[in-house]
C-alpha positions in Angstrom: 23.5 -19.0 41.1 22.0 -18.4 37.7 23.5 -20.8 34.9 25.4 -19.4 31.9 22.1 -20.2 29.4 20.3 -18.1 32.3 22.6 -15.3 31.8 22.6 -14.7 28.3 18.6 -15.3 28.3 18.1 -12.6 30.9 20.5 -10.4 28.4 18.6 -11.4 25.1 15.0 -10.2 26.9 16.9 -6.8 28.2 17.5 -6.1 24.5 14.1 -7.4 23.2 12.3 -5.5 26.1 14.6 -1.9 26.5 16.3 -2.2 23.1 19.3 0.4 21.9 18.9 3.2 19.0 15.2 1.5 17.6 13.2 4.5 15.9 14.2 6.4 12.9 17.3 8.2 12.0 16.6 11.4 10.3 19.7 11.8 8.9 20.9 8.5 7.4 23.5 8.4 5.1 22.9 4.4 4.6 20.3 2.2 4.7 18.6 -0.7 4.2 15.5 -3.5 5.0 15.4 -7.2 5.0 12.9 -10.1 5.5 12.9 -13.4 7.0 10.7 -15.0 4.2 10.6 -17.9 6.6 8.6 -16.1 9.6 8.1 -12.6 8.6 10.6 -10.8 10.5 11.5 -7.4 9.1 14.6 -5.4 10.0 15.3 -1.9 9.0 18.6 -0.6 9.6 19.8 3.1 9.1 23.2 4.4 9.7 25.1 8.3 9.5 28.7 8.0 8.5 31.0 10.2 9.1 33.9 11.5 6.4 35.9 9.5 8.0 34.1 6.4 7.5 33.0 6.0 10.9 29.6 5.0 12.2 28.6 7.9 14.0 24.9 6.9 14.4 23.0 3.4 13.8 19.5 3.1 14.1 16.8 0.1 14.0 13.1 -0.8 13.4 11.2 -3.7 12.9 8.6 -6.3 13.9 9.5 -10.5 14.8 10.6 -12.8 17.0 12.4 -11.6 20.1 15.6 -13.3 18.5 15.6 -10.7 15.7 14.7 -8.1 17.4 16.9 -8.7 20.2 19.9 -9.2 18.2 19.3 -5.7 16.3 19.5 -4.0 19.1 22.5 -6.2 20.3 24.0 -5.3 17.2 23.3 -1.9 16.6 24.8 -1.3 20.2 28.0 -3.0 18.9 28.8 -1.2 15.8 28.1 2.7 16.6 31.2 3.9 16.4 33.2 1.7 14.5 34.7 2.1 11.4 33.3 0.5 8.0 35.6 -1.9 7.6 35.4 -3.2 11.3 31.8 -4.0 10.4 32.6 -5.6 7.2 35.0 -7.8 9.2 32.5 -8.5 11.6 31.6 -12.5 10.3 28.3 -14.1 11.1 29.7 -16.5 13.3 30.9 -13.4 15.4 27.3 -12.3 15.2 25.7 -15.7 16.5 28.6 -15.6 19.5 27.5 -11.4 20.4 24.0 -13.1 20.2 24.8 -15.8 23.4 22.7 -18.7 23.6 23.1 -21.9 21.2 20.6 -21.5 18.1 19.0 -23.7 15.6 19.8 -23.6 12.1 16.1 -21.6 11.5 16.5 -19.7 14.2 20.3 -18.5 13.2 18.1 -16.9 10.3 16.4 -15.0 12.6 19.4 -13.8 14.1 21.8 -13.1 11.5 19.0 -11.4 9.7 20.1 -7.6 11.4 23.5 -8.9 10.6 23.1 -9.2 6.7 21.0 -6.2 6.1 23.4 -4.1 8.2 26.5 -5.5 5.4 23.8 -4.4 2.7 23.3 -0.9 4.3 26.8 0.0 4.2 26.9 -0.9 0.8 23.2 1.6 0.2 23.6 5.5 0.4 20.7 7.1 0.2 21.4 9.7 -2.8 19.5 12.5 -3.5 16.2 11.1 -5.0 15.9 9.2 -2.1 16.3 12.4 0.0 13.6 14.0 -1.8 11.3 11.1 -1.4 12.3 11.0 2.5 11.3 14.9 2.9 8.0 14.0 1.2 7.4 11.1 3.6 8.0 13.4 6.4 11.9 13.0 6.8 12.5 9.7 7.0 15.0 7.7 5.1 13.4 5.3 2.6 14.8 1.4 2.7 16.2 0.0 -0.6 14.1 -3.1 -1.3 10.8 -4.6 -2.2 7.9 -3.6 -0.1 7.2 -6.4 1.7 3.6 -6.9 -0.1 6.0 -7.2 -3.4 8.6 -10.2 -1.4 7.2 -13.9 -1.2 
């Protein structure tokens, strides 16, 4: 019989591996990017909202660690269909328990980074400039941001 460690290790490679929602959404209403200056991880998270101010559709890309990368899609699973302020309740401590197995301090960072550019993309419409810019770049949303040749 698998241990509990076991269990949420076998769940944290099922996300990694087969994540949920990563490509591009289209037709973002929000969104944002974010950087683990620490090891380079980069998550991009885009979102449609709904009138009602629902999350109808959440989306993810990026490139890191399987921690980051996992807990996007862990996540982005979570919040689709939940209203905004159930995500701005949703702490960082809730995130590292959603996550499963014990972390270290550095590698918190890696997965609470999805966590913290998610708040910031609720917070990050994408008006109609950035529209415009997205239809140039072949319809998909751009992320609010420095480039990541411009962050240290």
């Amino acid at each position: 019989m698998a241990n509990e460690q076991d269990i949420y290790e076998e769940h944290v490679l099922d996300h990694y591996e087969d994540p949920f929602h990563r490509g591009p959404l289209d037709d973002a209403t929000h969104a944002d990017e974010g950087k683990n200056p620490l090891c380079g991880d980069v998550i991009q998270i885009a979102l449609k909202l709904d009138d009602e101010g629902r999350i109808r559709e959440a989306w993810f890309e990026g490139e890191g660690c399987v921690i980051s990368q996992a807990s996007a899609s862990m996540l982005i699973e979570k919040v689709e269909g939940k209203t905004v302020d159930e995500v701005k309740d949703f702490s960082a401590e809730e995130m590292l328990e959603l996550f499963g197995p014990k972390l270290t301090p550095n590698r918190q960072k890696c997965c609470l980074l999805s966590w913290r550019v998610l708040q910031s993309a609720l917070h990050s419409p994408i008006d109609g400039e950035a529209d415009a810019d997205a239809d140039a770049a072949g319809g998909s949303p751009r992320f609010g941001g420095p480039s990541l040749s411009e962050e240290s």
